[in-house]
C-alpha positions as a Markdown table, in Angstrom:
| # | Residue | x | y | z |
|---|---|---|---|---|
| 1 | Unk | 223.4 | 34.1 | 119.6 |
| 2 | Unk | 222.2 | 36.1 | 122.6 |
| 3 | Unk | 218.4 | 36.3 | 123.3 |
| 4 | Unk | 216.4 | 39.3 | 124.6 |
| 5 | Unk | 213.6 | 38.5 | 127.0 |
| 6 | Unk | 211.8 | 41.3 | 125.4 |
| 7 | Unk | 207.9 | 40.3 | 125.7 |
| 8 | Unk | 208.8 | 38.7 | 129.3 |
| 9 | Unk | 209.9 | 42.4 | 130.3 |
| 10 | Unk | 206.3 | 43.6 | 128.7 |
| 11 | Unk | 204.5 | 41.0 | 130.4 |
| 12 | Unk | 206.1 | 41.1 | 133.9 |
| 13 | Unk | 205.5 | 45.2 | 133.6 |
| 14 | Unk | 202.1 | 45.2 | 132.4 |
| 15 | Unk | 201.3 | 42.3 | 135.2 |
| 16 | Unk | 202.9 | 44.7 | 137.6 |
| 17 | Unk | 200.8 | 47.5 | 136.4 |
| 18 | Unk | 197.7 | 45.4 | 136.9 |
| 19 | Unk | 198.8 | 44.4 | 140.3 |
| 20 | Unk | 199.0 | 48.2 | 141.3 |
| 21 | Unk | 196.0 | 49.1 | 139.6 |
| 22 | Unk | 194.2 | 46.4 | 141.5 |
| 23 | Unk | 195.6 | 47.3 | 144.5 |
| 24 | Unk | 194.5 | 50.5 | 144.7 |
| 25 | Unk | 190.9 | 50.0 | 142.9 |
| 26 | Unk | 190.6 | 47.7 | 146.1 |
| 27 | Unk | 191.5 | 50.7 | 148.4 |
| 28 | Unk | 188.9 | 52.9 | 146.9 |
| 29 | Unk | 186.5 | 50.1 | 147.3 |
| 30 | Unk | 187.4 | 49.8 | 151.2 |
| 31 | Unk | 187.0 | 53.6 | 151.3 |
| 32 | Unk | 184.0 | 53.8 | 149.6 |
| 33 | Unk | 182.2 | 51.6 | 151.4 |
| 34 | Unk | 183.0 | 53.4 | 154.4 |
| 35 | Unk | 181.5 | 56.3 | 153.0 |
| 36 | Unk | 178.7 | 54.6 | 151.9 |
| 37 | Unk | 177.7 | 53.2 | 155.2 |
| 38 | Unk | 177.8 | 56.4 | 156.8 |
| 39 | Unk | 175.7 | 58.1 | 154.5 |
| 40 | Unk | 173.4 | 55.1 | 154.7 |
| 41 | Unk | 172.9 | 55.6 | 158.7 |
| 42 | Unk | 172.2 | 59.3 | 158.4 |
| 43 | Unk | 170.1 | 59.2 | 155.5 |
| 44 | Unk | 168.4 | 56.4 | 157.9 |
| 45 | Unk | 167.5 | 58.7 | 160.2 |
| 46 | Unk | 166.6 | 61.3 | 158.5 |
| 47 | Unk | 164.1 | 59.2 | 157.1 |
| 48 | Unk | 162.8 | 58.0 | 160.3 |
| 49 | Unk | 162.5 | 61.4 | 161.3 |
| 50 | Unk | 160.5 | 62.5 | 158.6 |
| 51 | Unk | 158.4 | 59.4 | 158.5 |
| 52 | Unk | 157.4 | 60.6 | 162.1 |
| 53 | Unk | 156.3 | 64.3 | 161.2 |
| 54 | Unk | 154.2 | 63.0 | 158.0 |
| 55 | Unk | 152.0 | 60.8 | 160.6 |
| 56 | Unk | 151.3 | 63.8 | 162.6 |
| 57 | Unk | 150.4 | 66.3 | 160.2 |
| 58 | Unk | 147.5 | 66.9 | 159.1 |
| 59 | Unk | 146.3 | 66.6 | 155.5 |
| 60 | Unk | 147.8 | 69.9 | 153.6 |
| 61 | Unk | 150.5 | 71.3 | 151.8 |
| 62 | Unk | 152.8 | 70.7 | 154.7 |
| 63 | Unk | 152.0 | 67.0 | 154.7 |
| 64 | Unk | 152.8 | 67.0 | 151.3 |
| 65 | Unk | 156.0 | 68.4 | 151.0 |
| 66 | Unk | 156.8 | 66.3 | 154.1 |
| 67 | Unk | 156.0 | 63.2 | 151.6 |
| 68 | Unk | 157.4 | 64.7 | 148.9 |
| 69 | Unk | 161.0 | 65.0 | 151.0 |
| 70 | Unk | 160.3 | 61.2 | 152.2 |
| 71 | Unk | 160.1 | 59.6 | 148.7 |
| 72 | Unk | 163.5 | 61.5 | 148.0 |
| 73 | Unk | 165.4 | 60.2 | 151.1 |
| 74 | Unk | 163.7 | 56.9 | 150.2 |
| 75 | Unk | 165.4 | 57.0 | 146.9 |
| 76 | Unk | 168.6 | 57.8 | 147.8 |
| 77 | Unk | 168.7 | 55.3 | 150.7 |
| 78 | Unk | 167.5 | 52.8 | 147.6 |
| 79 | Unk | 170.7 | 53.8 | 145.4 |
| 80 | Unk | 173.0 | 54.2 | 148.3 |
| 81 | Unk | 172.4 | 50.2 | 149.0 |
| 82 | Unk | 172.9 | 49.4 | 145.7 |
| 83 | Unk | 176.2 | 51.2 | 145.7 |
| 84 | Unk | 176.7 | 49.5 | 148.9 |
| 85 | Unk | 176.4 | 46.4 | 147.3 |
| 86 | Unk | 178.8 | 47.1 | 144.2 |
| 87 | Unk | 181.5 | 48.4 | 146.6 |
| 88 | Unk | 181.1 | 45.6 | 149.2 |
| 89 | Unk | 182.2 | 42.6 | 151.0 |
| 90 | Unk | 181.8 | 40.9 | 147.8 |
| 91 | Unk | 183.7 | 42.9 | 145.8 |
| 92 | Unk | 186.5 | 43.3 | 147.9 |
| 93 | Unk | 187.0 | 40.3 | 148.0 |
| 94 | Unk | 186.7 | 39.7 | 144.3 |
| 95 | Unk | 189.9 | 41.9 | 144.2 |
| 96 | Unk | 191.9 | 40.2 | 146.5 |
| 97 | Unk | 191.3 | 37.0 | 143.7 |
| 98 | Unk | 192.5 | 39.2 | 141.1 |
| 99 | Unk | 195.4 | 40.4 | 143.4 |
| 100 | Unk | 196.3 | 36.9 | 144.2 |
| 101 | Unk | 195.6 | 35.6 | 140.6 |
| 102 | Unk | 198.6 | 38.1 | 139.3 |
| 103 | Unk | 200.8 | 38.3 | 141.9 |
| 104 | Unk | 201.1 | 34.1 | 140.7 |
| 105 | Unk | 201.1 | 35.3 | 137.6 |
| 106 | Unk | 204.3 | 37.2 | 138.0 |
| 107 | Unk | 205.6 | 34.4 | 140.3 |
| 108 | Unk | 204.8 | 31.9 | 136.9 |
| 109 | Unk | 206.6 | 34.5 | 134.5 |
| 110 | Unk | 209.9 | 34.8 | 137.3 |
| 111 | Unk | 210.0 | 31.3 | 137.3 |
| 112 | Unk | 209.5 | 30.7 | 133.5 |
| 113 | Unk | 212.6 | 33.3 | 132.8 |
| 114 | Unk | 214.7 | 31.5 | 135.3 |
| 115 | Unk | 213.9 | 28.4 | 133.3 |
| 116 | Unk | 214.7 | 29.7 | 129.9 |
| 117 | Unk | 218.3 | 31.2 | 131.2 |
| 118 | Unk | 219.1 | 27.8 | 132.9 |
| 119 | Unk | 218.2 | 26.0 | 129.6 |
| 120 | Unk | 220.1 | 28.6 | 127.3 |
| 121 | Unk | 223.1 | 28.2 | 129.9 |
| 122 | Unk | 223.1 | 24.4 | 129.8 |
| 123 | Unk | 223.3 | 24.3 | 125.9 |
């Protein structure tokens, strides 16, 4: 009676598949928060600039606007940190777990099938 390793086959492919997904979720989270950094500095500045023309101006329209435009950038800068922080050191490296946890995953199934054929030959 010959066996099929059918479900090993599935499980080594969609382990595989999780590995690449992984992979790549991590490369978007490596360029992302690349991205987000940069934004962060020039949204800093921009802020910092307009913080220094809303102390100077008088009371007015102007001065308004100006505030207006500061609570915006302030905003922004507020969700661009949070992104930050989802995207981060910390996540990164939550994916290099989940990397490591199925690439010995697949190791575990390799050496499982080797197991099973070694067994089925000996009989």
């Amino acid at each position: 009676m010959r066996h099929r390793f059918g479900p090993y086959r599935k499980e080594k492919k969609d382990l595989s598949f999780r590995k690449l997904s992984l992979e790549r979720q991590q490369e978007n989270y490596a360029n992302t928060t690349v991205e987000v950094s940069s934004e962060i500095e020039v949204l800093n500045a921009e802020l910092s600039a307009v913080n220094t023309v809303v102390a100077t101006l008088p009371d007015g329209d102007t001065k308004d606007d100006n505030i207006k435009r500061q609570k915006k950038l302030e905003y922004n800068l507020f969700l661009l940190t949070n992104r930050k922080a989802n995207y981060g050191a910390i996540a990164l490296l939550e994916k290099e777990f989940n990397i490591a946890r199925v690439v010995k995953e697949l190791e575990e199934a390799d050496s499982f099938a080797i197991a099973v054929v070694a067994r089925r030959n000996s009989i």
